[in-house]
Wavefront OBJ file of the C-alpha trace (Angstrom):
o trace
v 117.333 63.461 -2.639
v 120.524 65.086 -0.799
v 123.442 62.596 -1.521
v 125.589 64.283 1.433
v 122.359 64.029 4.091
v 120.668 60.816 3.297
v 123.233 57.903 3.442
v 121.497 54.679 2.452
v 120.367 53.378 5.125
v 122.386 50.068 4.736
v 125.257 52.034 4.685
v 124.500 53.319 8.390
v 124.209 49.757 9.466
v 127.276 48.315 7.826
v 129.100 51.380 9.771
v 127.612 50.479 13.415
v 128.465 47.232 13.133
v 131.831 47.185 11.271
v 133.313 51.138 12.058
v 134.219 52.364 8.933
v 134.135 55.783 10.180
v 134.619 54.593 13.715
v 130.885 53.891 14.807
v 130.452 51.963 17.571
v 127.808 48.627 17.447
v 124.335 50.194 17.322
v 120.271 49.801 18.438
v 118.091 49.062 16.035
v 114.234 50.863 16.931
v 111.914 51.879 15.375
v 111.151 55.305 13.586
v 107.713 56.625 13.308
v 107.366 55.564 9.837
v 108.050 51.887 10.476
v 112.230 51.908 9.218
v 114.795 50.604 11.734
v 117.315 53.795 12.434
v 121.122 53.313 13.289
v 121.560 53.994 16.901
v 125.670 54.350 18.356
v 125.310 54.849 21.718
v 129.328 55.357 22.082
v 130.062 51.994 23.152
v 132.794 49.489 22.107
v 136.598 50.104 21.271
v 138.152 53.700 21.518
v 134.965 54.736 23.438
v 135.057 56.604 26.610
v 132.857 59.215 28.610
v 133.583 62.380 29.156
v 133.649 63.571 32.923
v 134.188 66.792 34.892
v 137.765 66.190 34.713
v 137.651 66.523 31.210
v 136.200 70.306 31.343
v 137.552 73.653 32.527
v 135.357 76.979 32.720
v 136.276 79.565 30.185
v 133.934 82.531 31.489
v 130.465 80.596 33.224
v 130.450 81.295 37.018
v 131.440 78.371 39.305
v 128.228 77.514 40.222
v 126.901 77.386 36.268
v 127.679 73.968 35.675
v 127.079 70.926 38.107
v 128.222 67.021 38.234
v 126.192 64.508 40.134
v 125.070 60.944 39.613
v 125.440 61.519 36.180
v 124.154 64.011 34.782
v 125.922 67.318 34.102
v 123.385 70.721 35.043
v 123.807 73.891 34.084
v 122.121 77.163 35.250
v 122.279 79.126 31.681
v 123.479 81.748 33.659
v 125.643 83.605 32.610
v 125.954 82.961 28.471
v 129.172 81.574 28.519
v 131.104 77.891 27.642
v 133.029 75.661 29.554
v 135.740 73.610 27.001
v 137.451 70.493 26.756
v 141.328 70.664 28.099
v 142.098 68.606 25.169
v 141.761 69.727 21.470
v 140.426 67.534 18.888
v 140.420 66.729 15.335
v 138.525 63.917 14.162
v 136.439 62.483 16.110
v 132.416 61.029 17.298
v 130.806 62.090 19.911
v 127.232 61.078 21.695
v 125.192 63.414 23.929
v 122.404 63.048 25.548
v 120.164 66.593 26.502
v 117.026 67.871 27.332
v 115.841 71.650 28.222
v 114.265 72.294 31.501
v 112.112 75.508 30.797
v 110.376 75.948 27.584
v 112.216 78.331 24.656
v 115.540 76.936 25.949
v 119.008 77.445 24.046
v 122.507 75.545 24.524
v 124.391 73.789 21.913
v 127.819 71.768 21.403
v 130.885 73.928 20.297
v 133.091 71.864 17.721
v 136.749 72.991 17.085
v 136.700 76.132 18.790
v 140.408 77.884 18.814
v 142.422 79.056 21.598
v 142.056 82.264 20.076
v 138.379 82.333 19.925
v 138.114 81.465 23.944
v 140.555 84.003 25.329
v 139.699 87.117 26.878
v 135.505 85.888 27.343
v 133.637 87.963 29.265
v 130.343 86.722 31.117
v 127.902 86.862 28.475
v 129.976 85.985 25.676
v 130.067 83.038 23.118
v 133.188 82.062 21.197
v 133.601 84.158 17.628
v 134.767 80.756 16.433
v 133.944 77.276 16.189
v 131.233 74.964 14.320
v 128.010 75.268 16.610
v 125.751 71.788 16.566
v 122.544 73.637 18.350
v 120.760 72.796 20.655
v 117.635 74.619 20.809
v 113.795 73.963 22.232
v 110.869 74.169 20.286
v 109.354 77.149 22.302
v 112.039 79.224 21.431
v 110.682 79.015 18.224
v 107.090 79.670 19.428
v 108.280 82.671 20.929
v 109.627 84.130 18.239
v 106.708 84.031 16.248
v 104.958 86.073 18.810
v 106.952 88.640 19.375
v 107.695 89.175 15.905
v 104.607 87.950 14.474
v 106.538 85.876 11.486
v 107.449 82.298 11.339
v 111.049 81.921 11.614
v 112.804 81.040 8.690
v 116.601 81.754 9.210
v 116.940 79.405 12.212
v 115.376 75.559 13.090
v 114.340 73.589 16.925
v 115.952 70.151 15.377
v 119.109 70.601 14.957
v 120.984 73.116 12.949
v 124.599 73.171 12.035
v 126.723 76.290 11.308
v 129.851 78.306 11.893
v 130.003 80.724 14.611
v 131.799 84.147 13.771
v 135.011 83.897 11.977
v 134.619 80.207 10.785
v 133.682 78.851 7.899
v 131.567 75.628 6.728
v 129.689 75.262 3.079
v 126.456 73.469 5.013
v 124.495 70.841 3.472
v 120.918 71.488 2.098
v 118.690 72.398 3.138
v 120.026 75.719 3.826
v 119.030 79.176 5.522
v 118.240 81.742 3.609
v 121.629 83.412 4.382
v 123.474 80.047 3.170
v 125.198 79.298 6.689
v 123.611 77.021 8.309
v 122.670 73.786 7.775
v 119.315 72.737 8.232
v 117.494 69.288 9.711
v 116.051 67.835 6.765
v 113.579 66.274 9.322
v 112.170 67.188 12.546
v 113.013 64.900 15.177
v 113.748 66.679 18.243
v 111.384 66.078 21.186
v 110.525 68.760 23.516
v 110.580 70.607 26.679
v 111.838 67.820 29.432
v 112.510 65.419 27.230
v 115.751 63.441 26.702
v 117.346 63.601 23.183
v 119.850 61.752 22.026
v 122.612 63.400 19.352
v 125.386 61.579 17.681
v 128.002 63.625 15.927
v 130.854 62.731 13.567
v 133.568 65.226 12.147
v 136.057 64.105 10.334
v 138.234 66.103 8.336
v 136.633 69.020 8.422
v 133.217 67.476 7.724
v 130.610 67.706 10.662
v 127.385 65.533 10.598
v 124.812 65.012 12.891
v 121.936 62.420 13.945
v 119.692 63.477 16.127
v 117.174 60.708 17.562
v 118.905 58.074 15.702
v 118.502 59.470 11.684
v 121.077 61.753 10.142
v 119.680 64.981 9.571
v 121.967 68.113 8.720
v 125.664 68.755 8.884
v 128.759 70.548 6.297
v 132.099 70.501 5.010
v 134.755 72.486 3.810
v 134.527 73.398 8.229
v 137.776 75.572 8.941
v 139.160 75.992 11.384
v 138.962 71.716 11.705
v 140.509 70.975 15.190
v 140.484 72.458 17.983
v 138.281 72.535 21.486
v 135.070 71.015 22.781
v 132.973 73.489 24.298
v 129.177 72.618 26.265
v 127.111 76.325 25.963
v 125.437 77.953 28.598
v 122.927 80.107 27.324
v 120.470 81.679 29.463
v 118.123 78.780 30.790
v 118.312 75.345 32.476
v 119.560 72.257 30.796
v 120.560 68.919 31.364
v 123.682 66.738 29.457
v 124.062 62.795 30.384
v 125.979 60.241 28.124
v 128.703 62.163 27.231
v 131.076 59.909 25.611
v 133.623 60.530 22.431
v 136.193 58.496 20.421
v 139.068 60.119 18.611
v 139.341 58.870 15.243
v 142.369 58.798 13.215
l 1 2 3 4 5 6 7 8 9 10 11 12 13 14 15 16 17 18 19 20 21 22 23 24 25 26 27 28 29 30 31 32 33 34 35 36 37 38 39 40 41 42 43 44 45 46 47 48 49 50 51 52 53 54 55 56 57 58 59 60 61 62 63 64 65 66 67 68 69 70 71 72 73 74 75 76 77 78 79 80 81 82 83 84 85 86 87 88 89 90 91 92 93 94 95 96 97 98 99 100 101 102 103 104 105 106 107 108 109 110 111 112 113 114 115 116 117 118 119 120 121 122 123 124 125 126 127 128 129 130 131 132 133 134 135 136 137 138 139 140 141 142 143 144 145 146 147 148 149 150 151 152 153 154 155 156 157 158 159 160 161 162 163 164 165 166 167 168 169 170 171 172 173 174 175 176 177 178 179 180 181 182 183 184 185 186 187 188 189 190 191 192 193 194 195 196 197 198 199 200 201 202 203 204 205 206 207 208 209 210 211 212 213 214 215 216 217 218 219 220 221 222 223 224 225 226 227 228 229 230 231 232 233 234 235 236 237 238 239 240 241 242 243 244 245 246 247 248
């Protein structure tokens, strides 16, 4: 059993209902094997969402990303990220997401420097940051038939892992190469389906939930503050919920 991945589970319940690490009050439902899962859905004190206000394009076209009723839509074209004006340290942070075409790839850029956003180009991803993917199943699909091997260096549920010059020592299990961290179960749902991630990072320690049940995460992240980033990255995809609390 990994200590760092699977918290008791009465631990996750005394946090959403008392805070400890600043978790809000949380759902209780029901997992496929019959256990109740710890569900924040960024509600409660120090809670608030995250609008268009919030976000300023870094190199996506203006028509890339879109706010209505809601929901936040974005084109995938061109590979690029739009960031929070606001940097951030420790902090939680819910998200709701699903893909719109099958083999689709976005993800959630933690702590990305100033210096890793300037000078993007269209088609460019920050050389910096912690990257909580966001990734469909068919991507993996498609890999395995245009390569003809299973893929074993990345996962569809949820990986963790620093992007360029950053560093994080992930928890197991890892990829082969040691970097990222991998879901120690797969809950993500699929194509057109909502998903629901909650994220905590807190001194320089990212972990992740996805579906309600802590999967994969690290520590030892550097750099450990810095700029939220949403990833465009060459399909259609959807974000609603999008709510965070800073944390001391």
């Amino acid at each position: 059993m990994n200590n760092h991945i699977r918290a008791p589970f009465a631990l996750l319940v005394l946090a959403s209902l008392l805070g400890p690490a600043g978790s809000s009050p949380a759902h209780a439902a029901e997992s496929p094997d019959g256990l109740p899962r710890a569900w924040v859905d960024g509600t409660g004190p120090g809670w608030r969402a995250l609008g268009e206000a919030d976000f300023t394009n870094v190199n996506c076209h203006p028509d890339t990303w879109a706010w209505k009723d809601g929901i936040i839509t974005c084109t995938g074209q061109p590979v690029g990220v739009i960031r929070t004006w606001q940097t951030f340290t420790n902090l939680e942070l819910v998200v709701q997401w699903r893909h719109l075409r099958s083999g689709g790839n976005s993800g959630v850029f933690l702590w990305a420097t100033q210096e890793a956003l300037t000078d993007l180009k269209p088609g460019q991803l920050p050389p910096g940051g912690i990257e909580v993917q966001i990734l469909d199943h068919g991507y993996a699909e498609q890999y395995e038939q245009q390569t003809g091997k299973k893929p074993d260096w990345f996962t569809t549920n949820g990986d963790v892992f620093p992007v360029g010059k950053s560093r994080m020592v992930p928890f197991p299990p890892a990829a082969p190469n040691s970097q990222r961290s991998f879901p120690r179960k797969n809950l993500s749902k699929g194509v057109g389906e909502w998903n629901h991630y909650y994220v905590r990072a807190i001194n320089g320690e990212v972990r992740l939930w996805v579906n309600g049940e802590e999967v994969s995460g690290g520590t030892r992240c550097e750099p450990a503050s810095g700029f939220l980033c949403l990833e465009s990255e060459g399909a259609p995809i959807e974000f609603k919920e999008l709510r965070i609390r800073q944390l001391p």
